[in-house]
N, C-alpha and C positions, 0 to 999 in steps of 0.2 A: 599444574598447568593454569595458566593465566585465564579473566576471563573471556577476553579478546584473542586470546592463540590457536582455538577453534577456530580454521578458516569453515567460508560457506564452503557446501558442498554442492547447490544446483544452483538455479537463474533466474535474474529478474527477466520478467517485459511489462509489456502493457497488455491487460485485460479488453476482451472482445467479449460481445453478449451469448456466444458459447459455452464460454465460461463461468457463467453466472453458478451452476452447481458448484462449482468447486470454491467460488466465492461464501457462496453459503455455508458449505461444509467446514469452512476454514473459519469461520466466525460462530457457528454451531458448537465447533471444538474448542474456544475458549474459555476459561474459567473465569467462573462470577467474579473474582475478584480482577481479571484482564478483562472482562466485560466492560465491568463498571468504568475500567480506566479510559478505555475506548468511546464510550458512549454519555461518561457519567453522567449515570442511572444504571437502576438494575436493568436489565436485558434479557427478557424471555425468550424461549426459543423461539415464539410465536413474534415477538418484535424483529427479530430477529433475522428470520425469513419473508417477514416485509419489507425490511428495510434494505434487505439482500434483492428484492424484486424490483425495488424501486430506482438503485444506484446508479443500476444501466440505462437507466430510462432520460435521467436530472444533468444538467450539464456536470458531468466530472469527469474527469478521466480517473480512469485506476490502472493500478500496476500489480503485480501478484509476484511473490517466490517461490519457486517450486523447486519441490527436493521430493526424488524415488517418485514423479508424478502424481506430488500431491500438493495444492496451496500450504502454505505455510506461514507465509505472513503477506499481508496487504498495505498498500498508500492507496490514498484518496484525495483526489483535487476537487474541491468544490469552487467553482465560480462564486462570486457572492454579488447580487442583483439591488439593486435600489442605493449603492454607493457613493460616494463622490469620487471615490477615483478606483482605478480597476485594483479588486481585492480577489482571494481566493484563501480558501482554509483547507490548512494540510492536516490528516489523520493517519493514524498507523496501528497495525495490530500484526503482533508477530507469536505464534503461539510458544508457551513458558519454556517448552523443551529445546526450541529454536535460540532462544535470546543470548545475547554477548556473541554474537558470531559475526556482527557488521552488517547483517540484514538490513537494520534500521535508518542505518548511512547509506546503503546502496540504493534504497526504496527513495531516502529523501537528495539524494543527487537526482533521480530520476525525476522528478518532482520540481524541482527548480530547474530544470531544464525545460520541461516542461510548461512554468509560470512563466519563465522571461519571453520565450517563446510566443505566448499568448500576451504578451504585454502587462500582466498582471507587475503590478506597479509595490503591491505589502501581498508577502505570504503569512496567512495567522498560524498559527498553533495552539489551542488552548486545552490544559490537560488540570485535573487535581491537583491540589498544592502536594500531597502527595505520593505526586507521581514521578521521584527522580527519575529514571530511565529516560522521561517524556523532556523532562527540565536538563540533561542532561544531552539530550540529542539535538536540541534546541544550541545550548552554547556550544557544541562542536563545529555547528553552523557558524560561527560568529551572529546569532538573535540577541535582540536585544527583548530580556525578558521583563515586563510589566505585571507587579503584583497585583492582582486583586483580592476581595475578602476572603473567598477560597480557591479559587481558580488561581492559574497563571497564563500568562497569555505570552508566547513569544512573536515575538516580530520581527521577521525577514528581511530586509528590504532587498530583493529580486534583484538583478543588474539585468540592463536592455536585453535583447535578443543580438545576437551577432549574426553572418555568415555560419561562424565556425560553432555554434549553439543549433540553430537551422538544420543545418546540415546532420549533427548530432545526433539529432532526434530523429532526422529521416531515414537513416543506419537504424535506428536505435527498435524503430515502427518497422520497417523492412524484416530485422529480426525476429521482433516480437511475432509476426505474422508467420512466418516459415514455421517457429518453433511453437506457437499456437498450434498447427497442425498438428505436427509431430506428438505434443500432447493430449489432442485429440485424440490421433489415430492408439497412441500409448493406452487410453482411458477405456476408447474400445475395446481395446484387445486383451486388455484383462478383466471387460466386462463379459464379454463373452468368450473367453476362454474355454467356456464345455461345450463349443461350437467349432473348435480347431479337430481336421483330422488326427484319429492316434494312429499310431505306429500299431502295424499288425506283429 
């Protein structure tokens, strides 16, 4: 089997501050070496769960995958402040046992809808030299990718907002919201599972 012939098995949306456990847990669960790729730097548990604290707080929106109700992989929009024209930097982690499945394309469609939407004029991406997977999600975009000494930096350039983009995303946020619930109410109910009636 191919590495792409694994279809997903659950769904993206967009992250609400609910969520925020399961953001953490999902980035708790990644390996030093998809830490580093994500954050490069090493990444303690304890940075880790700060930086999990602070996400929801910072202009970004985020997105999450969920499979068998649990995060699995994440995108991150950050605004970026003191610009000359409206920028925004995209991030991604999708943990090892998840990867080649299209996760990473369906996180970053959501993401550039996302940007144009907000007017965000260059989406960045900037990953280890490397890091193919990161450099290679980038040219499936059409980015055009800028070497540096050890970094790589891909660059988007975003197309306007439409109607038909607008509208996208307010489908897209409608769902996200119904099915936030339902994973909610999912998360509950196998937390407290030794609280359901048994059968006599």
């Amino acid at each position: 089997m191919g590495l792409q012939e694994q279809p997903m098995s659950g769904h993206v949306r967009k992250l609400f501050p609910a969520d925020l456990p399961e953001f953490r847990a999902h980035l708790l669960r990644l390996d030093p070496e998809s830490r580093r790729a994500r954050f490069a730097m090493i990444a303690t548990d304890a940075f880790i769960a700060n930086y999990a604290e602070t996400a929801f707080a910072l202009d970004t929106i985020l997105f999450g995958y969920f499979e068998a109700g649990e995060m699995r992989g994440a995108a991150e929009l950050r605004m970026l402040s003191g610009q000359p024209a409206r920028m925004a930097e995209a991030a991604f982690s999708v943990e090892p046992d998840c990867r080649h499945r299209g996760i990473g394309s369906t996180l970053m469609e959501q993401l550039i809808v996302a940007a144009r939407n907000r007017g965000m004029r260059k989406l960045y991406m900037s990953c280890l030299g490397w890091n193919r997977p990161m450099q290679a999600l980038a040219r499936r975009f059409s980015a055009e990718l800028v070497f540096e000494t050890e970094d790589v930096l891909g660059i988007l350039e975003a197309p306007a907002a439409t109607p038909g983009s607008l509208m996208q995303e307010a489908w897209s946020d409608a769902g996200s919201f119904a099915t936030a619930i339902l994973d909610l109410q999912q998360r509950w109910w196998k937390r407290y599972a030794f609280l359901r009636p048994r059968s006599p």
